[in-house]
C-alpha positions as CSV (number, residue, x, y, z in Angstrom):
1,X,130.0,65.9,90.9
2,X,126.9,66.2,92.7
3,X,124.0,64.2,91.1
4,X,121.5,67.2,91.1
5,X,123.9,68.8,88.4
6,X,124.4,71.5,86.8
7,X,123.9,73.9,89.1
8,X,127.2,73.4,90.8
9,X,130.6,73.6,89.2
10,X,132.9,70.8,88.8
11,X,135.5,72.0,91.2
12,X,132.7,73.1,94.0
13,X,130.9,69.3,93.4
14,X,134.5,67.8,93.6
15,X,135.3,69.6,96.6
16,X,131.8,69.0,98.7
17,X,132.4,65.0,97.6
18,X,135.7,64.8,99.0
19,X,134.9,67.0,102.2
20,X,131.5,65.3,102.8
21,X,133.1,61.5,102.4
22,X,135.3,61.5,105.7
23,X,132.9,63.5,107.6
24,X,130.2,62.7,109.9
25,X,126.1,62.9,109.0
26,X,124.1,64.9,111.3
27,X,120.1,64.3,112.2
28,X,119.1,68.0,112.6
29,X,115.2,67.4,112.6
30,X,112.7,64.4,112.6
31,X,108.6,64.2,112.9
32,X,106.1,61.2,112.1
33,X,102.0,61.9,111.0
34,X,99.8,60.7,113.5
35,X,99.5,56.5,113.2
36,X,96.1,55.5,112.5
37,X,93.9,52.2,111.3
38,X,90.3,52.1,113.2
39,X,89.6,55.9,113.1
40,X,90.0,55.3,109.2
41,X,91.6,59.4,110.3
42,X,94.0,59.2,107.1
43,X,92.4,56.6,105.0
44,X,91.8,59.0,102.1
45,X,95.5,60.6,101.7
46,X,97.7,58.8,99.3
47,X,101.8,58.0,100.3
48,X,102.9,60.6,98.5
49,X,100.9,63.1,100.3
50,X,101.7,61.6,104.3
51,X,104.9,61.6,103.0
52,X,104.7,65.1,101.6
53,X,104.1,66.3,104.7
54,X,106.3,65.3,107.0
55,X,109.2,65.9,104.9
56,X,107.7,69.6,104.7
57,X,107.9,69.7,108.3
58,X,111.5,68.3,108.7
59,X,112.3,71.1,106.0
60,X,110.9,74.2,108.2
61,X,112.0,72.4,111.4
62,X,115.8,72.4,110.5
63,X,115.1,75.7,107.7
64,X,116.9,73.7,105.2
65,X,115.8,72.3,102.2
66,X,117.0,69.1,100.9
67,X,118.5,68.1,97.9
68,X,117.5,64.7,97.3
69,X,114.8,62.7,99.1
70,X,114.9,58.7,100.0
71,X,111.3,57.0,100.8
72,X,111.0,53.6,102.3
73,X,107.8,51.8,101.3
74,X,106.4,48.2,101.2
75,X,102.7,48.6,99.2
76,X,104.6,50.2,96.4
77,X,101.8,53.0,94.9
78,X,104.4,53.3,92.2
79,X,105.5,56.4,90.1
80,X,108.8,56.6,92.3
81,X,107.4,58.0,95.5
82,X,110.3,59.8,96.6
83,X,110.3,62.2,93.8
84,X,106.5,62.5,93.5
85,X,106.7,63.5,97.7
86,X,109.7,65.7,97.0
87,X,107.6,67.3,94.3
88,X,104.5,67.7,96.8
89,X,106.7,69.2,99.8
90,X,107.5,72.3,97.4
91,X,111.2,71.0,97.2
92,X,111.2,72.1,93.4
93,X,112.4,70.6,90.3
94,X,116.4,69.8,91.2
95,X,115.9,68.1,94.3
96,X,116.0,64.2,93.1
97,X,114.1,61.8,95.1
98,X,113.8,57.5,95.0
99,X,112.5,54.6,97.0
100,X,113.4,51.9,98.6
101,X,111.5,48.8,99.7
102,X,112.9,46.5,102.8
103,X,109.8,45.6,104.0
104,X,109.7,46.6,107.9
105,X,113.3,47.9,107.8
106,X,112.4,50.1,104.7
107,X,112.1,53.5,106.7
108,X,115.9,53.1,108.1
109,X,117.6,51.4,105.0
110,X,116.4,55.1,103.4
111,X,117.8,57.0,106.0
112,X,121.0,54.7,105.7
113,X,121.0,55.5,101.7
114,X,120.7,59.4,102.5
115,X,123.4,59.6,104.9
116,X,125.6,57.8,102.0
117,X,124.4,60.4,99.3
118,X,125.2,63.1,102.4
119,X,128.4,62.1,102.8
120,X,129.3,61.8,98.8
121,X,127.8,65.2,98.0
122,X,127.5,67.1,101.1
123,X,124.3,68.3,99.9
124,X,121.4,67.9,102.3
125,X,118.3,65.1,102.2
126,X,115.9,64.0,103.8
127,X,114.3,60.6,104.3
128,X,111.8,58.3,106.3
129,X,109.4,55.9,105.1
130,X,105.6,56.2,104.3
131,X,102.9,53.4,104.1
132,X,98.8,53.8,103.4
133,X,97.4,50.4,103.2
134,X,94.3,52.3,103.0
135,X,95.2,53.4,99.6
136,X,97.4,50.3,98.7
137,X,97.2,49.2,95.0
138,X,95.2,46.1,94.9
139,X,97.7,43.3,93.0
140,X,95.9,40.4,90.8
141,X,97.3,36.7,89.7
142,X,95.1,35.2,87.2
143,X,92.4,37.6,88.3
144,X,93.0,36.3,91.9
145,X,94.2,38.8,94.8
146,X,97.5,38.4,96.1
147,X,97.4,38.1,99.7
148,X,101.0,38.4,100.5
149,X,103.9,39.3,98.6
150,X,106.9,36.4,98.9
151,X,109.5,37.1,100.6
152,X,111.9,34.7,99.2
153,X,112.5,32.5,96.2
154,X,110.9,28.6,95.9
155,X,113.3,26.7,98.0
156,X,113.9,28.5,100.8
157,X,111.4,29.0,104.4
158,X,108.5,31.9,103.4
159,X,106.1,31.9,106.7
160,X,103.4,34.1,106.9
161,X,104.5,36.5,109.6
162,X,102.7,35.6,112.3
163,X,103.8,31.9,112.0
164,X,106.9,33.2,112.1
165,X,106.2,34.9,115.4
166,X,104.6,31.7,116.9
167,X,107.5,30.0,115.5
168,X,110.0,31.8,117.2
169,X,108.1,32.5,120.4
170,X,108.1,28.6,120.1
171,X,111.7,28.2,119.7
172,X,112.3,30.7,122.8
173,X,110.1,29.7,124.9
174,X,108.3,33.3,124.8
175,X,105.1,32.5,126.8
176,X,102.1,34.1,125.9
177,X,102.0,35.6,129.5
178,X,105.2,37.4,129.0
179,X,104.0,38.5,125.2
180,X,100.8,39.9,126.7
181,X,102.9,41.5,129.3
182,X,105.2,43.2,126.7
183,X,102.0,44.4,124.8
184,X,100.5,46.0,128.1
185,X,103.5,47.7,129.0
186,X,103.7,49.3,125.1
187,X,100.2,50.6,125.6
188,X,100.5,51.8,129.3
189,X,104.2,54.2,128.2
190,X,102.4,54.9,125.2
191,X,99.3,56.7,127.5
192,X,101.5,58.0,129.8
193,X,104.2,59.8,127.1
194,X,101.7,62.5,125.7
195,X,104.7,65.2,125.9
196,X,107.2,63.2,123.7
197,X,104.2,62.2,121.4
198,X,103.2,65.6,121.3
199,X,106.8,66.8,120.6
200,X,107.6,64.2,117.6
201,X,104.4,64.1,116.0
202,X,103.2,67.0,113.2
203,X,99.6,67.4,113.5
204,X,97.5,66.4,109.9
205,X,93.6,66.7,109.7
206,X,92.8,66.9,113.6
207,X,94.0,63.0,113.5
208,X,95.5,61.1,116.7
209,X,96.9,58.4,117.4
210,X,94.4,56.0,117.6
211,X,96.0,52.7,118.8
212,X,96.6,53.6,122.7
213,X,94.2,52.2,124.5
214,X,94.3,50.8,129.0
215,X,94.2,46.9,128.6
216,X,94.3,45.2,131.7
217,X,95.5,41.2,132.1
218,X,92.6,39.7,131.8
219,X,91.7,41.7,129.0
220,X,94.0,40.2,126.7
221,X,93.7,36.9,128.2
222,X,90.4,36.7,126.5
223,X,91.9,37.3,122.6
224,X,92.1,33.6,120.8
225,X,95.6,33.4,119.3
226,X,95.6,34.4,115.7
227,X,96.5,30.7,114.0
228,X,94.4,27.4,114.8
229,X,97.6,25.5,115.2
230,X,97.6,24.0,119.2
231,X,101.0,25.7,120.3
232,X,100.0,29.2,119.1
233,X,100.2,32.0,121.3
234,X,100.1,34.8,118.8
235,X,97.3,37.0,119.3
236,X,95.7,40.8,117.9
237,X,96.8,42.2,121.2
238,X,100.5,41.1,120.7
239,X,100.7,41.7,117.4
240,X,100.7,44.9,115.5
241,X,97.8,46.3,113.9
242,X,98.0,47.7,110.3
243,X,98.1,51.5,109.8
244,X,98.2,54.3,108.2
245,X,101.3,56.6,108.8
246,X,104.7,58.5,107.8
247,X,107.5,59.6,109.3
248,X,111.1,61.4,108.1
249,X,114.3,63.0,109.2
250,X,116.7,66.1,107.6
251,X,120.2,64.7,107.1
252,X,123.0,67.3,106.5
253,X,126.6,67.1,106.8
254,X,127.5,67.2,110.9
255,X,129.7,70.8,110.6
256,X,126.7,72.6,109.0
257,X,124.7,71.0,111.9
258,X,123.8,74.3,114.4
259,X,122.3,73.9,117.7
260,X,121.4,70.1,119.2
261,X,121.4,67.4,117.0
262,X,122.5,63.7,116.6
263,X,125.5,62.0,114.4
264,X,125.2,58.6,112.9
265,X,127.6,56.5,114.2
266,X,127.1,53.5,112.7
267,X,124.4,51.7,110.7
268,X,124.1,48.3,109.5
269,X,121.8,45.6,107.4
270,X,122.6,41.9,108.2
271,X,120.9,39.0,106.7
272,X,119.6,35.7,108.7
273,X,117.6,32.7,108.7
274,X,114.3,33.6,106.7
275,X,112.6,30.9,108.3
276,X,112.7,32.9,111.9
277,X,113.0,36.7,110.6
278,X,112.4,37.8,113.7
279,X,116.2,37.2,114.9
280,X,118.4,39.6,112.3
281,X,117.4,42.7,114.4
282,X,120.1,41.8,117.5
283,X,123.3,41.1,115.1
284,X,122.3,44.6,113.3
285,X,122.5,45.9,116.5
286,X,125.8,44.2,117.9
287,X,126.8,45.2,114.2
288,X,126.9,49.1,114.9
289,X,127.8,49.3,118.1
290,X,131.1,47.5,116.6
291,X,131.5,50.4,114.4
292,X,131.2,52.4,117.5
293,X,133.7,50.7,120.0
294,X,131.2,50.6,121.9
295,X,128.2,48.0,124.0
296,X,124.9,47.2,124.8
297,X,125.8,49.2,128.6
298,X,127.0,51.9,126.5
299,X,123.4,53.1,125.3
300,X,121.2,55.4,126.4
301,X,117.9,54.9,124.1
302,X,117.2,52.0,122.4
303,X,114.2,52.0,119.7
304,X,112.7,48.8,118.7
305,X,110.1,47.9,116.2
306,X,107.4,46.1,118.5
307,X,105.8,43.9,114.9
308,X,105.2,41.0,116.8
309,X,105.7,41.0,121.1
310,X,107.8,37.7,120.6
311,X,109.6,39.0,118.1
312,X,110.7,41.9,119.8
313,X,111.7,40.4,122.8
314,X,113.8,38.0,121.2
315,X,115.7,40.9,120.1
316,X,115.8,42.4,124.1
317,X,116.8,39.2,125.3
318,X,119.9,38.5,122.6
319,X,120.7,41.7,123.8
320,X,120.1,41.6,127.4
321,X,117.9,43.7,127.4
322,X,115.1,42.1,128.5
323,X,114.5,38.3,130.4
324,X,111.9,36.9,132.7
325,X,108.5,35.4,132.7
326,X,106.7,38.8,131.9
327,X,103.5,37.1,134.8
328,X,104.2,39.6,137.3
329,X,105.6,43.2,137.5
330,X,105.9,44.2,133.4
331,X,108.4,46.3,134.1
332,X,110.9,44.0,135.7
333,X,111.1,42.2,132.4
334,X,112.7,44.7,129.9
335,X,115.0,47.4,130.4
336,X,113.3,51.2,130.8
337,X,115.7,52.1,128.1
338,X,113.6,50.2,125.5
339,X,110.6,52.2,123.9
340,X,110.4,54.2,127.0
341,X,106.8,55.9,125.0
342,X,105.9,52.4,123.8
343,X,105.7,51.1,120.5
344,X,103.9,49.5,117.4
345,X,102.2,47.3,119.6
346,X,100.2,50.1,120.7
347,X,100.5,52.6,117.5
348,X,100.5,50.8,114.8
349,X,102.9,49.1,112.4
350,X,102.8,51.3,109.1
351,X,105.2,48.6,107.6
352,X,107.4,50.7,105.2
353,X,107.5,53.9,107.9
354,X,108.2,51.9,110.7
355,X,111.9,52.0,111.2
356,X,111.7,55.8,110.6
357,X,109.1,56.2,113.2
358,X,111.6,54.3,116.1
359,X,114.8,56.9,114.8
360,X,112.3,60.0,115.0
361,X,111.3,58.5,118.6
362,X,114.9,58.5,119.1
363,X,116.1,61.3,118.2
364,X,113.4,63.2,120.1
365,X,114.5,61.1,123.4
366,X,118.3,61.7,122.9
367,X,117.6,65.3,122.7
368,X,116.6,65.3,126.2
369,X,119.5,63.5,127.5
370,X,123.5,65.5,127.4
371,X,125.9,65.1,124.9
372,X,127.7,62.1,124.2
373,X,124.2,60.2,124.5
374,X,123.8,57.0,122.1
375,X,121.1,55.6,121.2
376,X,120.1,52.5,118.6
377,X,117.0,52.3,116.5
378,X,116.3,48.8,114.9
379,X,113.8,46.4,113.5
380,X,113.7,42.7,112.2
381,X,112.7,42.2,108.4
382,X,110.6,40.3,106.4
383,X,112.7,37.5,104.6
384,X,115.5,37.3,107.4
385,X,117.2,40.6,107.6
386,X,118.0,42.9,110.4
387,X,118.7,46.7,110.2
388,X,119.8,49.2,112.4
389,X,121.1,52.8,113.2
390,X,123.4,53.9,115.6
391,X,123.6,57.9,116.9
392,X,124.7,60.2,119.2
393,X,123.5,63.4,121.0
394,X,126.3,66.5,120.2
């Protein structure tokens, strides 16, 4: 029976589960908040409220209204954020809501929950993923701050993230030429994309995006890398800045779906090395397209989280999707199907929103391009996970 309860019968709930279990989930709407850090633009709205929002605009984008909500979210505000946001977006008592925190993949592993409550219930929901550092709980040890959360147990590798990044720019031989090059060529599409921007993004208190910005080579030549150590190449240009943002889609099941939309055809979370978290993205990618019979060739879109440059072109180049030195021509080193409006180098990286900003990216691209379309959003995790969605336009 559905879990929103009594207001269905036993027979209808039974019915919907069995119907909605061998059918497919449709993506009928999707918008993100502007992403913001330096302009301080959102720094006084809580999660549940950036959240709030855009699931209130997915609602009146697609005219349906969801019956259960999913958040992902990394700074935990607490108070389950899903159902607080629910609550806020005027969804009213009976719509259930929850969270879900995956660190950087947090956003699509929601989405990835929804489309399993969809296809149990048939009942609609929406889902995304929502971060406000700004407004972050500040957590104590002894009195102490706690800098970073662990993620993973004594005994096993725990870098700092942007060790991690040198590390496995190190272990790839990912220059810092070709980093900065990947960083410039997020910024320029970013510039140079204000019609998809302004098509995916759902205005809130006269805020833009405030990351874009022209940065020429020697520009970022002149940044010092962000660790002491001699072989780091890591700098604030090539890794993403903290932000403020939020971002959700509307999930119903694929034959109530009217006009364009998008079906999942796969979606995946894969574990890996912790030490070098930047490499699970590329096996959750080869992981869907295997659910798809499909390849790398095959797609049309392909949505990236951009954390770290090194990181994410270790996931293009596993995937082919990317190779060079980066010193020349930026474009000749990654595929124009990747990011094509740029990417958290230049937005932002609101941790927990981040893998539902890439599918709303994606969805908004794959709706210019015909039928039969696919297109993959993914992102590497904290801890050594990958996760990643696969759809296609109908």
């Amino acid at each position: 029976m559905s879990i929103t309860g009594a207001r269905h019968s036993a027979a209808i709930g039974e019915a919907a589960i069995g119907e909605a279990a061998t059918g497919e989930v449709a993506l009928v709407s999707g918008l993100r908040t502007p992403i913001t850090g330096r302009s301080r633009a959102l720094a006084a709205l809580d999660a549940h409220e950036l959240a709030g929002h855009v699931l209130a605009g997915v609602a009146r984008a697609s005219a349906r209204v969801p019956e259960a909500v999913v958040l992902g979210n990394c700074t935990g505000p607490g108070g389950n954020l899903g159902r607080v946001a629910a609550l806020g977006a005027g969804f009213g008592q009976t719509c259930v809501g929850w969270g879900v925190d995956a660190q950087c993949g947090s956003g699509l592993v929601a989405v990835m929950q929804a489309a399993d409550h969809v296809r149990r219930t048939g009942e609609p929901a929406a889902a995304g993923g929502v971060e406000s550092p700004s407004m972050a709980p500040q957590r104590l040890k002894d009195g102490t701050p706690i800098r970073q959360a662990s993620f993973a147990p004594p005994g096993f590798p725990d870098p700092d993230m942007t060790t991690a990044a040198d590390d496995l720019a190190a272990v790839r031989g990912i220059t810092r030429g070709r980093q900065e090059a990947f960083a410039r060529r997020s910024h320029e599409l970013a510039l140079a994309s204000g019609a998809l921007i302004h098509a995916e993004t759902l205005p809130l208190q006269d805020a833009d995006d405030d990351g874009p910005r022209r940065l020429s080579a020697g520009t970022l030549a002149r940044f010092r890398p962000l660790l002491d150590a001699p072989t780091a190449t890591v700098t604030p240009a090539t890794a993403a800045r903290i932000a403020d943002g939020a971002a959700a889609v509307m999930l119903l099941p694929a034959n109530e779906a009217q006009g364009p939309h998008l079906v999942i055809r796969g979606q995946s979370l894969v574990g890996g090395d912790p030490a070098l978290p930047g490499l699970a993205a590329a096996p959750a990618v080869h992981a869907v397209l295997a659910q798809a019979g499909a390849v790398v060739g095959d797609l049309t879109a392909v949505e990236v989280v951009e954390a770290y440059a090194s990181q994410a072109l270790a996931t293009l180049d596993d995937l082919g999707l990317a190779g060079g030195t980066g010193e020349g021509d930026v474009e000749d080193d990654v595929d124009p199907r990747v990011n094509a409006a740029g990417g958290a180098l230049a937005l932002g990286h609101p941790w927990g929103a981040s893998g539902a900003v890439v599918l709303v990216r994606l969805l908004h691209r794959l709706m210019e391009s015909p039928p039969g379309a696919l297109g993959v959003a993914t992102c590497a995790v904290a801890g050594g996970m990958g996760a990643a969605v696969l759809v296609e336009r109908r």
